[in-house]
matplotlib code that plots the C-alpha trace (Angstrom):
import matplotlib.pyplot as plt

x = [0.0, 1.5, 0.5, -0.9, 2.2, 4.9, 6.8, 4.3, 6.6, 3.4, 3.5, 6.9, 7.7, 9.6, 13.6, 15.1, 15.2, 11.9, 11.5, 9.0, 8.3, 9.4, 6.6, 8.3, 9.5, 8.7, 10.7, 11.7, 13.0, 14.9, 16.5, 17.6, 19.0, 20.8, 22.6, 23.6, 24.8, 27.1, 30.7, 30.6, 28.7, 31.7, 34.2, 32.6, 34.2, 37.5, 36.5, 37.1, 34.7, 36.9, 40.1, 42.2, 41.5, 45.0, 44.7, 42.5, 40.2, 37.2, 36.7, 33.9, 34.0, 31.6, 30.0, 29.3, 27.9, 25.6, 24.3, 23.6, 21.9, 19.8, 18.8, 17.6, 15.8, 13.8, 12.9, 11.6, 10.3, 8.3, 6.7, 6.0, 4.1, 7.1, 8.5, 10.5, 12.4, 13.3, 14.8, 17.2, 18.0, 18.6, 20.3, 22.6, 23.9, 24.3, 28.0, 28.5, 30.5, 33.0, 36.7, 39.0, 40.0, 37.0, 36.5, 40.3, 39.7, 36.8, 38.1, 41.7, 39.5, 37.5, 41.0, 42.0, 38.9, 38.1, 38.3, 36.5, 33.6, 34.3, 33.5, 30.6, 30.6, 26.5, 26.9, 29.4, 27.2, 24.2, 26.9, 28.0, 23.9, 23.5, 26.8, 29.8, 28.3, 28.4, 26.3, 23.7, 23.7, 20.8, 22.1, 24.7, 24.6, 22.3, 19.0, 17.2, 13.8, 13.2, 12.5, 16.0, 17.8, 16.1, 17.0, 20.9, 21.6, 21.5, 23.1, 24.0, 24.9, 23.2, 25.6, 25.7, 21.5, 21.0, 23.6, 21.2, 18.1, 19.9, 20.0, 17.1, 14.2, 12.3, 14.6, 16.2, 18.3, 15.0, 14.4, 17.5, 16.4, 12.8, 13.7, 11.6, 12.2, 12.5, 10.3, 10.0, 11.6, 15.1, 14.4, 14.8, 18.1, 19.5, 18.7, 19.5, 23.2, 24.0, 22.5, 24.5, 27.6, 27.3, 27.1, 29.5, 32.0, 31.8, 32.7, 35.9, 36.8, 37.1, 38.2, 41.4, 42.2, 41.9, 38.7, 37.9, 34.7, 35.8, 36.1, 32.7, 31.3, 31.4, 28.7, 24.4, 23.2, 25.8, 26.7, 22.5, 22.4, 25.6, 24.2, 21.3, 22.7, 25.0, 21.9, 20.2, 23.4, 25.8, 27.0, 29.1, 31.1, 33.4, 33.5, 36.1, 35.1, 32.8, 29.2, 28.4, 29.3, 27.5, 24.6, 24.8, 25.1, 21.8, 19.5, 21.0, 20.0, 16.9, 15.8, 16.8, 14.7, 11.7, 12.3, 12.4, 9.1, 7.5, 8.0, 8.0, 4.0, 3.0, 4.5, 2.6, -0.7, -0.5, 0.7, -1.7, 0.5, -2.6, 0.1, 4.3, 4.3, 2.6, 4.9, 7.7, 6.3, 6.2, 9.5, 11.7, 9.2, 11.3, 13.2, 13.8, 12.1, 14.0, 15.5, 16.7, 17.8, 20.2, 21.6, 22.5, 24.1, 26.3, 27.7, 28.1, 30.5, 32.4, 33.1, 34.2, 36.7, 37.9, 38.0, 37.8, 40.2, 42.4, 46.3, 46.4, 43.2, 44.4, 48.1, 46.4, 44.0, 46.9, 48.5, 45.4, 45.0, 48.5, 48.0, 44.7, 46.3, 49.7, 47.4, 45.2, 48.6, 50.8, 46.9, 46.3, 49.8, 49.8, 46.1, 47.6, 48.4, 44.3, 42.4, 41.3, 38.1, 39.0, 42.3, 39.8, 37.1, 37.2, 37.2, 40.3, 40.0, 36.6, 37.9, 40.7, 38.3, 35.6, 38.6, 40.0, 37.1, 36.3, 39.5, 39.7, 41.8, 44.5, 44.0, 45.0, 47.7, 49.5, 48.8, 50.5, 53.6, 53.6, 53.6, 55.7, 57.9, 57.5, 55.0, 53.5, 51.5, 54.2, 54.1, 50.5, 49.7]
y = [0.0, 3.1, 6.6, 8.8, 10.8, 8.1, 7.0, 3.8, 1.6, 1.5, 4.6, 4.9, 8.1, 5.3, 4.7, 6.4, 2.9, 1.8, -2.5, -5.0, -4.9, -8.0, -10.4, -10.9, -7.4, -4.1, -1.5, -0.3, -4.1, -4.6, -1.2, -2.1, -5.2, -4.5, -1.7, -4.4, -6.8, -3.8, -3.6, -0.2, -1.2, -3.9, -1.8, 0.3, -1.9, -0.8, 3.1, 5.1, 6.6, 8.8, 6.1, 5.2, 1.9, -0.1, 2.0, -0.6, -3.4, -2.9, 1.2, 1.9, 1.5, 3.5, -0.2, -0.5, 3.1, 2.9, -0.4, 1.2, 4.2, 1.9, -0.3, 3.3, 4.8, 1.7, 1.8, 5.6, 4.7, 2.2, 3.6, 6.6, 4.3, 5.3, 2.9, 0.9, -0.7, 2.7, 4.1, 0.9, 1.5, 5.1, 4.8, 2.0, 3.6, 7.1, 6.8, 5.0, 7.9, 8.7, 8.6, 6.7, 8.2, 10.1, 13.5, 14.1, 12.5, 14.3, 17.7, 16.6, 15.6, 18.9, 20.8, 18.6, 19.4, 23.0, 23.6, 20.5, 20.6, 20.0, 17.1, 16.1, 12.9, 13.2, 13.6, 10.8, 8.6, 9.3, 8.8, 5.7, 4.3, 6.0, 5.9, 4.0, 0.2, -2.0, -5.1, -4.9, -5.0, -3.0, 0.4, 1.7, 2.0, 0.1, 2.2, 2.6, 4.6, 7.8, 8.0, 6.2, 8.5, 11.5, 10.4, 9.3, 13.0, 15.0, 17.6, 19.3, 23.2, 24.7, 24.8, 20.7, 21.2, 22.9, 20.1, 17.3, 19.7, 19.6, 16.0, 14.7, 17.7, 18.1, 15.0, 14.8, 18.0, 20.0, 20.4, 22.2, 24.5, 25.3, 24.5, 21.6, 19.6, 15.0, 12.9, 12.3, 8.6, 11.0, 13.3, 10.5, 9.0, 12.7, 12.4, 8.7, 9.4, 12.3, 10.2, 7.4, 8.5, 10.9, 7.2, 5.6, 8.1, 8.4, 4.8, 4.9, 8.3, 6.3, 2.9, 4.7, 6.7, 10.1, 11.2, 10.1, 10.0, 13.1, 14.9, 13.4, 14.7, 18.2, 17.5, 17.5, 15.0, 12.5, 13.5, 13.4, 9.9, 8.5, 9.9, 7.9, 4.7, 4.5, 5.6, 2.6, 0.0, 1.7, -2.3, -0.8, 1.9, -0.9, -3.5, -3.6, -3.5, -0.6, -1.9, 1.9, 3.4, 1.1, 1.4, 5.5, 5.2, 2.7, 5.0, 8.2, 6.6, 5.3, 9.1, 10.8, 8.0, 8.7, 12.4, 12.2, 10.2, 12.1, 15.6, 14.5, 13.2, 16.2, 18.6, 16.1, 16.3, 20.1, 20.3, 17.4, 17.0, 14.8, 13.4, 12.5, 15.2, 18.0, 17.3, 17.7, 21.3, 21.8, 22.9, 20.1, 18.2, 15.3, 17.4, 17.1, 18.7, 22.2, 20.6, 17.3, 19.6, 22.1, 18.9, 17.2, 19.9, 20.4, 17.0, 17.6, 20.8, 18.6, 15.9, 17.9, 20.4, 17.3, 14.0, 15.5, 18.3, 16.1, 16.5, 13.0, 12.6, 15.5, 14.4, 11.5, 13.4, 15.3, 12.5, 11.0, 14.9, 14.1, 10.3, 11.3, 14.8, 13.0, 10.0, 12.1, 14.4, 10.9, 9.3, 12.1, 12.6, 8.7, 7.7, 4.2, 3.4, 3.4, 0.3, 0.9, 1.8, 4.6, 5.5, 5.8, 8.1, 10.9, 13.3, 12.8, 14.7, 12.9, 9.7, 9.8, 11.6, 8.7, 6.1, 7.5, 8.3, 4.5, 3.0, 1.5, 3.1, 0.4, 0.0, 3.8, 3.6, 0.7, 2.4, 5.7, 3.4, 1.8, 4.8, 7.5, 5.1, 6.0, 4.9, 7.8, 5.7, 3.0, -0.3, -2.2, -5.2]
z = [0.0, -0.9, -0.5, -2.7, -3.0, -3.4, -6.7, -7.8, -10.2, -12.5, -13.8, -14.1, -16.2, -17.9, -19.7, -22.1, -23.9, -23.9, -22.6, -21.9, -18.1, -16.2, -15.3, -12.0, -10.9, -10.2, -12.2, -8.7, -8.0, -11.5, -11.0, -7.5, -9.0, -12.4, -9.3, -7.2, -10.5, -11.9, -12.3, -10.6, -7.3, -6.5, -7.1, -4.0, -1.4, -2.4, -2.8, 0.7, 3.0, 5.0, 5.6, 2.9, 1.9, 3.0, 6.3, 7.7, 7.3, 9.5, 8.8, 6.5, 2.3, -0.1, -0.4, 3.2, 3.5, 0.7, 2.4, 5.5, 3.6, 2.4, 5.3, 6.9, 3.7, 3.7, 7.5, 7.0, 3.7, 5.4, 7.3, 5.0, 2.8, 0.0, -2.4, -0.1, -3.9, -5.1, -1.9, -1.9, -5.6, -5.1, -1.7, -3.4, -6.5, -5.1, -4.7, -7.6, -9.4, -6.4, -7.0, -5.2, -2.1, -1.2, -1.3, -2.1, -5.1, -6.6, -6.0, -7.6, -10.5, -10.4, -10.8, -13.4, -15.4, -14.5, -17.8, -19.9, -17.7, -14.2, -12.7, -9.7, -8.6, -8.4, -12.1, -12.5, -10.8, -13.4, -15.7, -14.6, -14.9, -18.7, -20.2, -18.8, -17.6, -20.8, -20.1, -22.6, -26.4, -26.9, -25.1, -22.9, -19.7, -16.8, -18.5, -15.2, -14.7, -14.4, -10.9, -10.0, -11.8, -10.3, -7.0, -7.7, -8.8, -5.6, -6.9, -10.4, -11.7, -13.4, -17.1, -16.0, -15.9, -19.2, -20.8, -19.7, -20.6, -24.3, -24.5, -22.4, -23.0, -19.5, -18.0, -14.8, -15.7, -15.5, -12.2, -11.5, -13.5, -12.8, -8.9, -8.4, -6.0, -6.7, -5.3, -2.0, -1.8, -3.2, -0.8, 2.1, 0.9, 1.1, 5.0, 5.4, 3.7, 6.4, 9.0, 8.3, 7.6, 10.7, 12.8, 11.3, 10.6, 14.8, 15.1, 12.4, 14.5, 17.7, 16.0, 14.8, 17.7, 16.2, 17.8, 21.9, 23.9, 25.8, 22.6, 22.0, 24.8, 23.5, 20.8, 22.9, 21.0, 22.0, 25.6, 25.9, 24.7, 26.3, 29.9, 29.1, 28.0, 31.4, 33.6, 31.8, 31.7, 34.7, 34.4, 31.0, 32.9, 33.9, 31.0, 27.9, 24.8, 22.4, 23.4, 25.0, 21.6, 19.8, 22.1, 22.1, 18.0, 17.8, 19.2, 17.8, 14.6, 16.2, 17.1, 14.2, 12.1, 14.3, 14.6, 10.4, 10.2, 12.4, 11.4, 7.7, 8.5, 9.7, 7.3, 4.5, 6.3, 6.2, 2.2, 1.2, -2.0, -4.4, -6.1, -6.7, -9.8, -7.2, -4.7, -6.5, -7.0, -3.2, -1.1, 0.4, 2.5, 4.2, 6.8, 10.9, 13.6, 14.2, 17.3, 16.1, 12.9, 15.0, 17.3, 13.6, 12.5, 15.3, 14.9, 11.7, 12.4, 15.4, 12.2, 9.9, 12.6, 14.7, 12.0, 8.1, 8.9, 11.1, 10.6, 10.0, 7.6, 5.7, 5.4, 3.4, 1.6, 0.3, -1.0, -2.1, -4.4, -5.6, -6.7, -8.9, -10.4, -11.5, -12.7, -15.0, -16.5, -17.2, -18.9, -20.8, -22.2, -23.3, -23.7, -24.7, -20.8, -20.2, -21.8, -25.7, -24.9, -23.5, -25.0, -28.0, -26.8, -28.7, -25.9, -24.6, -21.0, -19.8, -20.7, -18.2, -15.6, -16.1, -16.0, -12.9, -11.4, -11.3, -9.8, -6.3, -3.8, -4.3, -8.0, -8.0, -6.3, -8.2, -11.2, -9.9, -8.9, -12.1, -14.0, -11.8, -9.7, -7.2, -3.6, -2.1, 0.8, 0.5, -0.9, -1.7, -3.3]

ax = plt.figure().add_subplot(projection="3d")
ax.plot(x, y, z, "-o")
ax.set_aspect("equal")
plt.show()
């Protein structure tokens, strides 16, 4: 049962490459799985969160985030009456396009290409579901619905916009332009993906040392909770081991999916959208209570000051910038190093972006030692 407002697989705004419709699926379903059967989806588990790959084995990968994004889009979806298919497919093909190393990556790649288009790894990843998977004969790409595609491009300029307007006429392009907002099932993975990687990037922090509980202490929402959990289990003050983390992490994820349902139910009783294509219309609708809103954001800013700008993390991240620039200058002198089919490609520049952009972490870097010589994290096999 779905609501009135949610993305029904029946009437799909369709693909670009019109098909049969399987007599056992949902479009929803057979997006969600030709995401999970694609060449770029495995690479994911080599593809950094915030740790460089080889730095450990038990911190988070882009797969294992976008897994997590979707086990919590589906909760809220649930019990949104949303499609609980398309949330998965979305939430697990939203990183698709991400460099190796993170963030470190993607804006090396942005400097490369400042001037043949820039690069977005948002874009990439629609990219990487229209243009860059070969598996079928018919057409490139994974040629997913409408709907999925709406949802996997989170963000996109404007010039990036009116390119897709040109080629797909009132596509997924358009609503950057008009400011129109996706559907709501997009609009959850947004909040799932900070939500989760909020959690988890708190339990890498601590796992490797560089963030502490006393540092952690300094953010409400997770001194609130952790005072909770030990006046509920005073037992933990005095065992080894991480179950008060893990316990303070469960219901901080716990609140902030019933804080989302919540306020999201009452903002769509008072906007009565009577359909998908009128709430799209609407302003963002899928949003936190002010309170829970503020203490989110706060963690956010601890995260970002005490773990993405740590000396250490960004000691790697320069390296990482450094790995991907001297890549794409030694590709795009001798195109012949990259595979023929894209030493080939015609435009010379986004072929190396789209084959660097998807390497894994350690793929990356014995290609840079290949090429250069030379071992800027060291040796890796």
């Amino acid at each position: 049962m779905l609501a009135r407002w949610a993305c029904d697989p029946r009437h799909s705004r369709g693909r670009r490459h019109p098909e049969a419709p399987a007599f056992d699926r949902t479009d929803h379903q057979r997006d969600r799985d030709r995401i999970v059967h694609c060449t770029a989806f495995r690479r994911l588990v080599y593809k950094t969160q915030v740790f460089i790959n080889h730095e450990g084995d038990l911190f988070r990968t882009r797969l294992t985030h976008s897994l997590e994004v979707a086990q919590l889009s589906r909760s809220v979806a649930r019990r949104l009456q949303l499609s609980e298919d398309l949330v998965e497919a979305i939430a697990l093909a939203h990183d698709l396009g991400h460099t190796p190393f993170g963030h470190a990556g993607q804006d090396a790649l942005q400097q490369c290409m400042q001037d043949h288009g820039g690069f977005e790894h948002n874009l990439q990843s629609l990219r990487v579901v229209d243009t860059l998977e070969q598996r079928y004969p018919g057409f490139d790409g994974l040629n997913l619905c409408f709907e999925t595609r709406e949802g996997i491009l989170k963000h996109c300029s404007r010039k990036n916009a009116q390119r897709l307007e040109a080629i797909e006429p009132g596509g997924v392009g358009r609503r950057f332009l008009d400011g129109g907002q996706p559907s709501l099932e997009a609009q959850i993975v947004n909040l799932a993906d900070a939500m989760a990687y909020s959690a988890h990037d708190i339990d890498d922090g601590l796992r490797s040392g560089l963030l502490t509980i006393e540092m952690l202490d300094e953010v409400p929402l997770f001194l609130r909770l952790r005072r909770a959990v030990q006046q509920d289990h005073p037992d933990l003050a005095g065992r080894a081991g991480r179950r008060e983390v893990f316990e303070v992490l469960r219901r901080m994820l716990s609140q902030q999916v019933h804080d989302l349902v919540q306020t999201t139910e009452a903002v769509l009783t008072a906007a009565d959208p009577d359909d998908v294509d009128a709430l799209r219309a609407l302003p963002p609708l899928a949003k936190f209570s002010a309170a829970m809103a503020e203490d989110t954001a706060l963690l956010g800013r601890f995260l970002f000051k005490a773990l993405y700008r740590h000396p250490q993390v960004e000691g790697s991240t320069w390296r990482a910038r450094q790995v991907v620039a001297e890549l794409y200058a030694a590709y795009l002198a001798e195109p012949t190093e990259m595979p023929a089919d894209f030493a080939d490609c015609a435009d010379g520049p986004r072929a190396v972006a789209d084959y660097i952009a998807g390497m894994t972490d350690r793929f990356a870097l014995r290609e840079h030692q290949r090429l250069t010589g030379r071992s800027i994290f060291g040796t890796h096999s």
